[in-house]
C-alpha positions as CSV (number, residue, x, y, z in Angstrom):
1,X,-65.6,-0.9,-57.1
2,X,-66.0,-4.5,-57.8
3,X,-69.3,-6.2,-56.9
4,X,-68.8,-10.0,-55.1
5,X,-71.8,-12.1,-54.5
6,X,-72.5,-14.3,-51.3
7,X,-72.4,-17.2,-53.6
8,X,-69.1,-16.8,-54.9
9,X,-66.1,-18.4,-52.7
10,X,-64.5,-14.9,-52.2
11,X,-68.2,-13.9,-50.7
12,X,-68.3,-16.5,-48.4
13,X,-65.3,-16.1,-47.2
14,X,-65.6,-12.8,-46.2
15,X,-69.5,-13.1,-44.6
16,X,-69.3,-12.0,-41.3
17,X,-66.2,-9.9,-41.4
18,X,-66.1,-6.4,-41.1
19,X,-64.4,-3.1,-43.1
20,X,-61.0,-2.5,-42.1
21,X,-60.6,-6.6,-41.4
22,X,-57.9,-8.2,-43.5
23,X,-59.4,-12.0,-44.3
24,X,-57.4,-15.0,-46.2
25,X,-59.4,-16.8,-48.7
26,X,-58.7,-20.3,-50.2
27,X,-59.4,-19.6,-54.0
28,X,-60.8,-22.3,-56.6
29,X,-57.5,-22.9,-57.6
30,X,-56.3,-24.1,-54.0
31,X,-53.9,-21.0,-53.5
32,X,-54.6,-17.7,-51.2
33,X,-55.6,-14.5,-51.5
34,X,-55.8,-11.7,-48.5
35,X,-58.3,-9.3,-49.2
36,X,-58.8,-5.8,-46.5
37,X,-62.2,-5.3,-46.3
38,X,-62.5,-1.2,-47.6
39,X,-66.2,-0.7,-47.4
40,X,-69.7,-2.8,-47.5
41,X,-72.8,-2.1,-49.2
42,X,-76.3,-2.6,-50.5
C-alpha cells in the first residue's frame, strides 16, 4: 500500500472522493493518470 499526502498533486486531486470512485489527475508533467480509489485510511 502506497501512502499519498494531501500535499502532493495526486492527494489533492483525490480530496473529497470516495473508495470505489475512479478520479483523473493532471500530473506535474501535464499528462493524466486515472486512479480507482481501493480503500482510505488513517
Amino acid at each position: 500500500m502506497e501512502t499519498i499526502t494531501d500535499e502532493s498533486p495526486v492527494g489533492k486531486a483525490l480530496i473529497g472522493h470516495r473508495a470505489g470512485e475512479e478520479v483523473t489527475v493532471t500530473v506535474p508533467n501535464g499528462s493524466t493518470v486515472q486512479y480507482r480509489i481501493l480503500e482510505i485510511s488513517l
